[in-house]
C-alpha positions as CSV (number, residue, x, y, z in Angstrom):
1,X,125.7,78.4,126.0
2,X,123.2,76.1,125.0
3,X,122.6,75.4,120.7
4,X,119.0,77.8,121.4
5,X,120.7,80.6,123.5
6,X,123.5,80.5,120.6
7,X,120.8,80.6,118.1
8,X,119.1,83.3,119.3
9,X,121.8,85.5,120.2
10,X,122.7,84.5,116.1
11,X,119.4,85.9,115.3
12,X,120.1,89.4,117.8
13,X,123.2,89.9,115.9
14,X,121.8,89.4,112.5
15,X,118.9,92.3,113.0
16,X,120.7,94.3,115.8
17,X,120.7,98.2,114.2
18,X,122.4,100.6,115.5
19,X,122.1,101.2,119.4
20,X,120.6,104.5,120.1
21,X,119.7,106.1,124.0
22,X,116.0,106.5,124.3
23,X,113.9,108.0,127.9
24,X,112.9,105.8,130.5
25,X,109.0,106.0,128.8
26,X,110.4,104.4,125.9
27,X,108.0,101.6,126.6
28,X,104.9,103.4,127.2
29,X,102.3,104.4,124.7
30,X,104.5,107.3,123.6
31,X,107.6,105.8,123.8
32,X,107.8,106.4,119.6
33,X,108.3,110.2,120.1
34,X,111.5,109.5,122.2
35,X,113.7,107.4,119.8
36,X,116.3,109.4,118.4
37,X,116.8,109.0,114.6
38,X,119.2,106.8,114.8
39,X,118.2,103.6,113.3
40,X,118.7,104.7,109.5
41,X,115.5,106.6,109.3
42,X,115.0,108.8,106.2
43,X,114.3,111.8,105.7
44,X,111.0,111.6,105.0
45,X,108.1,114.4,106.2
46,X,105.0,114.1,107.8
47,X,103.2,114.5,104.3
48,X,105.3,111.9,103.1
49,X,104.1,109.4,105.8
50,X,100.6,110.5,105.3
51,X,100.3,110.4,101.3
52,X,102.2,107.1,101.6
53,X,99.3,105.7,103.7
54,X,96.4,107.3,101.6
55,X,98.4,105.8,97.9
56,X,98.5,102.3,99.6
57,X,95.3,101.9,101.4
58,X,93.1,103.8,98.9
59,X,92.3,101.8,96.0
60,X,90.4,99.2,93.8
61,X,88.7,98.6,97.2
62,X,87.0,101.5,96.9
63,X,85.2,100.4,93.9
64,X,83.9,96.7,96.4
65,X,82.1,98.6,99.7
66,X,79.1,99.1,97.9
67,X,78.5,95.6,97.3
68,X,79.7,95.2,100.8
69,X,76.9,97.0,101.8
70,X,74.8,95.3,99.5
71,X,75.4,91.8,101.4
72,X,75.2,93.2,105.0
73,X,73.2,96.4,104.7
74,X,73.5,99.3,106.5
75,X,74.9,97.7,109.2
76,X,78.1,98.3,106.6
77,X,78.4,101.3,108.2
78,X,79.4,100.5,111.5
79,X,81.4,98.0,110.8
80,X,83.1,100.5,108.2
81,X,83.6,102.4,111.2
82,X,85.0,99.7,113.2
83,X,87.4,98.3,111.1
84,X,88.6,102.1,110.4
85,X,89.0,102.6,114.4
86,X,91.1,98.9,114.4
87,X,92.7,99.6,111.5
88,X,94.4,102.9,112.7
89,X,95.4,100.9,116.3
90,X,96.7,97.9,114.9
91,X,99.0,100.3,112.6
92,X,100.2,101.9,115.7
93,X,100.8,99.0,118.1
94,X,102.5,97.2,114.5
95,X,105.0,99.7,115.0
96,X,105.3,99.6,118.5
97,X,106.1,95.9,117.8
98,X,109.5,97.1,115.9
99,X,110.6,99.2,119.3
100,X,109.6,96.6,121.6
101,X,112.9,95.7,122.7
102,X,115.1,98.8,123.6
103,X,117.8,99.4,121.5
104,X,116.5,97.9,118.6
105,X,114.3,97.9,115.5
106,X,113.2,94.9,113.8
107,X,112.5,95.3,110.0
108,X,109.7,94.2,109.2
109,X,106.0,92.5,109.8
110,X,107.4,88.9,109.4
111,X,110.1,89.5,111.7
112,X,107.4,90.8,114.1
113,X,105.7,87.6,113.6
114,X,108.6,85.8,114.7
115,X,109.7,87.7,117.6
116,X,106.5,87.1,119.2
117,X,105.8,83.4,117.9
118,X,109.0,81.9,117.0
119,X,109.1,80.1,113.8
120,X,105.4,79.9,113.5
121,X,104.5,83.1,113.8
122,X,107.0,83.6,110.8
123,X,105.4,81.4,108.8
124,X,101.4,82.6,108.9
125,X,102.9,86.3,108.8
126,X,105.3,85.1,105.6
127,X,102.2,83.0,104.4
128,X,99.7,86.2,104.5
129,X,101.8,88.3,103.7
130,X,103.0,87.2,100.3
131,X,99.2,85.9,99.8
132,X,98.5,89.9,99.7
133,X,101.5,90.5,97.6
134,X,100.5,87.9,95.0
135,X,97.3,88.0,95.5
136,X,96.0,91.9,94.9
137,X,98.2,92.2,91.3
138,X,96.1,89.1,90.1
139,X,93.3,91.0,91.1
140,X,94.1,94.1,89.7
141,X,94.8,91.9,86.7
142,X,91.5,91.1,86.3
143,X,90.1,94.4,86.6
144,X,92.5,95.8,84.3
145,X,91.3,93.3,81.8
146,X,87.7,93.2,82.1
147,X,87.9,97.1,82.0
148,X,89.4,97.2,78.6
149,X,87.3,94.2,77.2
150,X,84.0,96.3,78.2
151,X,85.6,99.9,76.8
152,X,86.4,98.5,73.7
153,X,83.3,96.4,73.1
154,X,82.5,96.8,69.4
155,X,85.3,98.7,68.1
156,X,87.6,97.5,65.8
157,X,89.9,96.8,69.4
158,X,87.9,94.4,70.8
159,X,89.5,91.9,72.1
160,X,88.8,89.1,74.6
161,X,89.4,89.4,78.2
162,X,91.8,86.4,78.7
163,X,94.1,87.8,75.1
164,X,93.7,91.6,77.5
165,X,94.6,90.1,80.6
166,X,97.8,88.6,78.7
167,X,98.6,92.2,77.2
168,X,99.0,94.0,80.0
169,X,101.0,91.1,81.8
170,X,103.5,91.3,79.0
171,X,103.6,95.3,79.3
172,X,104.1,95.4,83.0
173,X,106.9,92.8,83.1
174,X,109.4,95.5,81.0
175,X,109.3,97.8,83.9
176,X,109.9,94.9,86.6
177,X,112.7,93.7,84.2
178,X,114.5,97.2,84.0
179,X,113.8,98.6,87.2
180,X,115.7,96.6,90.3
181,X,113.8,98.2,93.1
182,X,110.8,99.4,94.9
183,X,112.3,102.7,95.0
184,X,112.2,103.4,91.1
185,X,108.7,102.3,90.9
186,X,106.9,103.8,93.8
187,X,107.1,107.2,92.7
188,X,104.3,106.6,90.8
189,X,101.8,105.2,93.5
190,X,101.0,109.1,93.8
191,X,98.4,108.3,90.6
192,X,96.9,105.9,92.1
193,X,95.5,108.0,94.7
194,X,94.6,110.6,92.6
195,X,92.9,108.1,90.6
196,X,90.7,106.8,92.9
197,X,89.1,109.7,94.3
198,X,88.4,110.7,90.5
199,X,86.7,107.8,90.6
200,X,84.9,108.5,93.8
201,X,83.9,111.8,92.9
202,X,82.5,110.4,89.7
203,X,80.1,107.9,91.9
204,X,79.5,110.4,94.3
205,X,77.8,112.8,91.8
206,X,76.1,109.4,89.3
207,X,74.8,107.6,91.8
208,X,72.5,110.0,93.5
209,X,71.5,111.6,89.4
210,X,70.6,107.8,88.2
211,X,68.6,107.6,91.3
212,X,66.8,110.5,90.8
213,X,66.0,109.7,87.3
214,X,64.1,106.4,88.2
215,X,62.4,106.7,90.8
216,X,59.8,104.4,89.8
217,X,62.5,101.7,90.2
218,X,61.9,99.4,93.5
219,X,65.7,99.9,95.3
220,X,65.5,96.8,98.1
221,X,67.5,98.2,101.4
222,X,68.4,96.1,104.5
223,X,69.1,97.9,107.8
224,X,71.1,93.9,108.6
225,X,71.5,91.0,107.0
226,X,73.9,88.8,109.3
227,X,73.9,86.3,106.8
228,X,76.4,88.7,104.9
229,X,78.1,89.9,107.7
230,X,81.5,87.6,107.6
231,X,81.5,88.9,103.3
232,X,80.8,92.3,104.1
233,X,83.5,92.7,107.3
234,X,85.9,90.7,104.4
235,X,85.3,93.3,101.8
236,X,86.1,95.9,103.6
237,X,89.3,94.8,105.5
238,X,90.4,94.4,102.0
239,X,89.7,98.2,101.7
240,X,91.9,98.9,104.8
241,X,94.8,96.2,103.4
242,X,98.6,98.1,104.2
243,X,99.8,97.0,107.0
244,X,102.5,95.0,105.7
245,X,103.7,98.1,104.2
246,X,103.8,100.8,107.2
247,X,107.3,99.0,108.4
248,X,108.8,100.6,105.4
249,X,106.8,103.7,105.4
250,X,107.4,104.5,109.1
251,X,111.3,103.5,108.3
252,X,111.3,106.9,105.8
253,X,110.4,109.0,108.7
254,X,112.5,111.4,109.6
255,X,110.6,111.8,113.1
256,X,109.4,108.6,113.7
257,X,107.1,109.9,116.6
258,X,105.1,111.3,114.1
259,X,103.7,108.0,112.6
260,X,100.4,107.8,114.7
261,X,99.1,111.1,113.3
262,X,100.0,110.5,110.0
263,X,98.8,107.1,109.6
264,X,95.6,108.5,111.9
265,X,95.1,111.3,108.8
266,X,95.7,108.8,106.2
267,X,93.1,105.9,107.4
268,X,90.5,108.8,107.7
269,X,91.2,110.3,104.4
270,X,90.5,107.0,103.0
271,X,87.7,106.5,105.0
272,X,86.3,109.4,104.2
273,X,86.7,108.5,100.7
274,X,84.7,104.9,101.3
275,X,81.3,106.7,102.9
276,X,81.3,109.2,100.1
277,X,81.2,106.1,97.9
278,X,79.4,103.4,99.5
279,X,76.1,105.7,101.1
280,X,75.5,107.0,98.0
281,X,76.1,104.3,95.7
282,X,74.0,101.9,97.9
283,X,71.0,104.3,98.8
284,X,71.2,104.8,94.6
285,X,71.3,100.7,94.1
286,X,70.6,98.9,96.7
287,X,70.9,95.0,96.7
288,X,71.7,95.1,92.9
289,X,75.3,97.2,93.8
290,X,77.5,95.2,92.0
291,X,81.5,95.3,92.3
292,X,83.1,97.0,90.9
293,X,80.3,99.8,91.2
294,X,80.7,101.5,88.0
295,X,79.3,98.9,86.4
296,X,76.0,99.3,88.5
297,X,76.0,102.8,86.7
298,X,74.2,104.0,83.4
299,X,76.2,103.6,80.4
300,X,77.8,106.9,79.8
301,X,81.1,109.3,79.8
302,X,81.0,109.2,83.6
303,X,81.0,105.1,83.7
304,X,83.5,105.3,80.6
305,X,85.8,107.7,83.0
306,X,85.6,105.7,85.6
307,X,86.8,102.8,84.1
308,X,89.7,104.1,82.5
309,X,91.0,105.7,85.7
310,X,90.9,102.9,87.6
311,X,92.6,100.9,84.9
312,X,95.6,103.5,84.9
313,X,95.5,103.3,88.9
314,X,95.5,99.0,88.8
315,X,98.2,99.2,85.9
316,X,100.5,101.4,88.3
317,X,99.9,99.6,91.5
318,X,101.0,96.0,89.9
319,X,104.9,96.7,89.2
320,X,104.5,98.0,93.5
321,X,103.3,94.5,94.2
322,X,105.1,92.2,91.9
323,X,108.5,93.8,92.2
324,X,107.7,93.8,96.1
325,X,107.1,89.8,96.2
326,X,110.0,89.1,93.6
327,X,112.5,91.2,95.6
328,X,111.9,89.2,98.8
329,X,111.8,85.8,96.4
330,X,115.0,87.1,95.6
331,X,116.4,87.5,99.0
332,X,114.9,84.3,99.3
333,X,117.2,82.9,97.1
334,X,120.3,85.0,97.3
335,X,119.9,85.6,93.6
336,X,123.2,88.6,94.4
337,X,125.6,90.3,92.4
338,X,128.2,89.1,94.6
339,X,126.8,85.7,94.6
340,X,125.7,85.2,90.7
341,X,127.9,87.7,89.1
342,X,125.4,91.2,87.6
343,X,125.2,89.4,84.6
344,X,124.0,85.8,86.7
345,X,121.9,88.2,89.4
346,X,120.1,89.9,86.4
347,X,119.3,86.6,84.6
348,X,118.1,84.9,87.8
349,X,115.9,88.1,88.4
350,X,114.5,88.2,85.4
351,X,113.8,84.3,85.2
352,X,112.1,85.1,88.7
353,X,110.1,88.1,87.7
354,X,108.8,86.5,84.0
355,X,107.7,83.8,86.0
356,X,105.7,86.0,88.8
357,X,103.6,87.8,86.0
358,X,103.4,84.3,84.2
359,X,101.4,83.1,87.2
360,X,99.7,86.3,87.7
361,X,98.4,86.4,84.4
362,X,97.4,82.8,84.7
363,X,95.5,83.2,87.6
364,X,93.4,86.3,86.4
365,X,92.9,84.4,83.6
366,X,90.8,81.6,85.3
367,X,89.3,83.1,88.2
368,X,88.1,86.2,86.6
369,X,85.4,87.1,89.3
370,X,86.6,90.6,91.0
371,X,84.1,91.1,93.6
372,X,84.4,86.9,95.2
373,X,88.0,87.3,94.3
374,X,88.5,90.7,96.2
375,X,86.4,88.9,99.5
376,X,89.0,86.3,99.0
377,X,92.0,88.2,99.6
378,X,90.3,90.2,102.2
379,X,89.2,87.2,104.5
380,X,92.5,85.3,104.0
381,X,95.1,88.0,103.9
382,X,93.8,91.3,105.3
383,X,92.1,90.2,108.0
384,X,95.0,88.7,109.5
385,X,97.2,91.7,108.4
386,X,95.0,94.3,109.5
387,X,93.0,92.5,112.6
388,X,94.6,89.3,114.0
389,X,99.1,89.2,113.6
390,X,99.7,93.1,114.6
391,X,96.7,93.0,117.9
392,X,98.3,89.3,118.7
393,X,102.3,90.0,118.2
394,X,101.5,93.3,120.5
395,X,100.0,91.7,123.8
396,X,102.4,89.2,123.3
397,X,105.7,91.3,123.1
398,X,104.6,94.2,125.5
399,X,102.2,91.9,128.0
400,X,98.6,92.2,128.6
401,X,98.6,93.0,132.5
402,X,99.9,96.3,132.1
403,X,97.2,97.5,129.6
404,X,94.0,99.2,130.7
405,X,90.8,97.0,130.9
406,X,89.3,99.3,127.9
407,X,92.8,98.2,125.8
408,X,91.8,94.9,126.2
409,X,88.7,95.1,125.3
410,X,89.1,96.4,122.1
411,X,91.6,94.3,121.5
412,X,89.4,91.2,121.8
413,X,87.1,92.7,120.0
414,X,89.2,93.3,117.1
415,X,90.5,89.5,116.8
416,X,87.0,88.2,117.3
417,X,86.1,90.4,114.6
418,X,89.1,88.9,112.6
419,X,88.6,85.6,113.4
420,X,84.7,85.5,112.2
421,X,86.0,87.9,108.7
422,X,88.8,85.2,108.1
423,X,86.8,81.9,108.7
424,X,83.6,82.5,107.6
425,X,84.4,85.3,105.0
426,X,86.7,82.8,103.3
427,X,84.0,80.1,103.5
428,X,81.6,82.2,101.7
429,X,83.9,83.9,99.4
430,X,84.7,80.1,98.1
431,X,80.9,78.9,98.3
432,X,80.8,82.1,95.8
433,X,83.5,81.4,93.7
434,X,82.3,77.5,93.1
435,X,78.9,79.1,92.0
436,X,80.9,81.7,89.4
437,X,82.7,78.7,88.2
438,X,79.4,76.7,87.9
439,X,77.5,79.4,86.3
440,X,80.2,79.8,83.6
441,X,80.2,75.9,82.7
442,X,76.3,76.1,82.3
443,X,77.0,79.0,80.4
């Protein structure tokens, strides 16, 4: 046996799960539905899949399509449509990736990365992936503080954003000191959800009311504006950001063939969400839609609710994401109780997790521009996550000549669309972050 056929078989042994007899179809489209539950599935229900879905992918991205819209037009809509459509079949064919050899189950979206491109694969998956984990709790930082600078503007509690921004980094690292893993902390991502549509419904009703109320203003609509194309399609994969996530969430299934429909529910629950915000909001404002959009709305109890229950949503979604990225940093560095001793582990964790939220709070504090930030995050890292890795890893592990010419068509129209959100939606969103930081200085 040669040092790479020794290797690999290494690499079989080390993520081989329990062997389990699936039907001959197991490799065709519903191939899911036949796998017995025997690879240390949960117990999870159908809801369970399905609010898990909704509480990840519904979110502070909500509060960015209008300005999305802003900087493409209406042509937001279709591609709001389009990246919803690509966003429920690159959740599917992600976990068709885990099943594509029969027998086993890889874990999780790095390891489908490098299944289907070796080592670098692994490393652009591991790369975005941990870009999303890192980067969305520095943005939810800087939300988080901005919101409370703005609410408390003039009362005896004002304080600056940078001294709020620290604040709420020091709160959030006692629960990612006491609590060791995702499963204590995610019991709570249920707000978050709940949360956000308060929010919606709160835009939903405003928008349209402040409209009404001047309608002597001049609102400026575009049908297109290609120019903002790339920073729209980037906003709004940031709105469909999860994928990384669905391993995990498909994993607590109890019948795993039931992961198409729930994550199909979810994404259109979400969606639904984004069109009740974003029409409105953008028929109401036009090109002045700012992000977030509560701030495009009148000064008030509605704005004033808005805020604060986004700030409770962002302030329970950041112990998810840094506990997420310090538990695999962890792995990383086999910072064990059987290695370190409790005592050693829970030092070397909490070293690692003080530092996490030092960096956090560091970035938020110097680049705190949400809406270039958010287009960021969402050309880098979602639009590989959500369009490129999961379409890519698929024709690779299951071939392309056995998929119908319709298949393949979306799929290259998917990765073209990713390709043009990451490249030029990242360009922009740093031409638009070097005019924030030049603005400031003049300032």
């Amino acid at each position: 046996m040669s040092t790479q056929e020794a290797y690999a078989a290494n690499e079989a042994d080390k993520y081989k799960v329990e062997q389990t007899t699936v039907e001959e179809d197991y490799v065709e489209e519903d191939r899911a539905s036949s796998i017995i539950n025997e690879f240390g599935h949960g117990k999870g229900s159908f809801l369970t899949a399905y609010f898990n879905v909704v509480c990840v992918v519904a979110g502070t991205g909500t509060l960015g399509l209008p300005h999305a819209f802003a900087l493409g037009g209406w042509l937001g809509i279709l591609i709001l449509i389009l990246a919803y459509a690509m966003s429920v079949y690159s959740g599917i064919v992600l976990i068709r990736c885990l099943y594509y050899k029969p027998g086993h189950r890889l874990l999780d979206f790095k390891e489908i990365g490098y299944h289907a491109f070796s080592w670098p694969g692994y490393v652009i998956s591991s790369s975005l992936h941990f870009l999303n984990l890192f980067g969305c709790p520095a943005l939810y930082l800087v939300l988080a503080g901005q919101n409370m600078h703005s609410l408390l503007a003039g009362t005896p509690g004002e304080l600056t954003y940078q001294i709020w921004v620290i604040i709420w980094a020091a709160f959030l690292l006692i629960p990612s000191l006491l609590l060791r893993t995702l499963r204590e902390v995610t019991v709570i991502s249920s707000i978050g959800a709940i949360c956000t549509m308060i929010a919606v419904f709160i835009i939903l009703i405003e928008s349209p009311m402040y409209r009404y109320q001047h309608m002597d203003e001049t609102v400026v609509r575009n049908g297109v504006i290609w120019t903002g194309f790339p920073s729209a399609l980037s906003t709004i994969a940031f709105s469909f950001g999860g994928n990384n996530t669905y391993p995990h969430a498909e994993h607590a299934l109890k019948k795993p063939h039931q992961w198409k429909w729930a994550l199909t529910l979810g994404l259109t629950t979400c969606t639904c969400l984004y069109f009740l915000t974003a029409i409105p909001a953008y028929w109401a404002f036009g090109d002045k839609a700012v992000s977030p959009i509560y701030n495009s709305l009148p000064h008030g109890a509605g704005q004033i609710i808005a805020k604060i229950v986004m700030t409770i949503h962002v302030i329970f979604a950041i112990p998810i994401y840094s506990t997420s990225f310090s538990l695999e940093f962890e792995k990383f560095t086999r910072a064990t109780d059987d290695r370190l001793g409790r005592f050693g582990a829970w030092l070397a964790r909490a070293v690692i997790r003080t530092c996490t939220m030092v960096i956090l709070a560091l970035l938020a504090c110097f680049v705190p521009y949400f809406d270039d930030f958010m287009g960021l995050i969402g050309a880098l890292a979602n639009c590989g996550l959500v369009f490129l890795i999961p379409v890519m890893s698929y024709l690779r592990l299951t071939g392309v000549r056995n998929k119908p010419i319709y298949e393949l068509a979306f799929c290259a129209l998917t990765l073209f669309l990713g390709v043009i959100g990451l490249v030029f939606g990242s360009i922009d969103a740093i031409k638009a972050l070097i005019v924030d930081f030049q603005t400031d200085r003049v300032a």
